[in-house]
C-alpha positions, 0 to 999 in steps of 0.5 A: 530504493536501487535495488527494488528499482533494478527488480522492477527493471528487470523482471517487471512486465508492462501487460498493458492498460497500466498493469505492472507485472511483478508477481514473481518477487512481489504478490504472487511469489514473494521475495522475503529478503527484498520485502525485508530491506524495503519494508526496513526503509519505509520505517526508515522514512516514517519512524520522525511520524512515531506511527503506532499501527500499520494499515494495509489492503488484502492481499498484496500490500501485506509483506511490504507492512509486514517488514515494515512493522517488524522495523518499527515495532508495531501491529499491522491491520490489513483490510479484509476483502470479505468478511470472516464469521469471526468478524463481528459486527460493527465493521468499518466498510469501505469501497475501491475499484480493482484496475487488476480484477475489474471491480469494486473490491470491499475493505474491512477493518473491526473496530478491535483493531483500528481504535481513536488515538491510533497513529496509522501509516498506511502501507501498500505494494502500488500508488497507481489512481490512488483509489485503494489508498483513498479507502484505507484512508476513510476507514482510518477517519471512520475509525476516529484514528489519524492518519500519519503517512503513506508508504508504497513499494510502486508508484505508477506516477501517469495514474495521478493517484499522488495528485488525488490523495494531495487532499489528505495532507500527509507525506506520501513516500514511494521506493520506485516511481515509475513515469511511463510504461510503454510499448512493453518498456517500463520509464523511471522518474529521475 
């Protein structure tokens, strides 16, 4: 998507150790028209998958799946990151390492809301190892749901988080793929 790919290039910071900073229209301070055009193309890509929910991590993913839903006319789910008193229990529970935070963050989805027979794109604002993804993807299966796709704003391709979700079998589509960032220089994949 050119345009979110001259945003990127533009107002995008390489802070280093592979962190990409893009808070000023993605995750911090959000761009409602540019969320809506991307989440508007994400549908575009994963509509032929008739996806009948949308699954998201807390909090960043959440406006790209938010427009997404919109488009295709679907409920968006994103995953908790600590339990709410109106979450009963039984919950799904997954982990995953924060690269921004430096931790391992929870993920948690209620069974009210990601049901067996559940059609789930997963939907995220980065792909860098894959690990936040790789989560999302085992609560789908512990949910008994399927999981028809993967849909990101950002690729950070040098992570390999692509090459550690090949075992999941299902297309993973990215807006913007990043090759190399360095020396405060972000390098898009041709």
């Amino acid at each position: 998507m050119k345009e979110l790919a001259q945003r990127v290039l533009s107002e995008g910071r390489d802070l280093g150790r592979g962190i990409l900073k893009v808070d000023g229209f993605i995750n911090h301070q959000i761009d409602p028209l540019l969320m809506q055009r991307a989440g508007a193309e994400l549908a575009r890509r994963f509509a032929p998958a008739h996806p009948s929910k949308i699954l998201t991590a807390e909090i960043s993913g959440i406006a790209p799946a938010l427009a997404a839903g919109l488009a295709l006319d679907i409920p968006v789910v994103y995953a908790r990151k600590s339990k709410p008193v109106t979450m009963s229990e039984p919950v799904y529970v997954e982990s995953a390492p924060s690269h921004t935070k430096g931790l391992e963050v929870l993920l948690m989805v209620s069974p009210e809301y990601l049901r067996p027979g559940d059609r789930v794109l997963v939907i995220d604002d980065f792909l860098a190892s894959g690990q936040t993804i790789a989560a999302l993807a085992r609560l789908v299966e512990k949910a008994a749901a399927t999981l028809v796709g993967i849909g990101v704003l950002i690729e950070k391709q040098f992570e390999g988080g692509r090459a550690a979700l090949s075992g999941l079998s299902v297309p993973i589509e990215a807006l913007v793929v990043i090759a190399d960032m360095r020396d405060g220089h972000i390098i898009l994949a041709a």
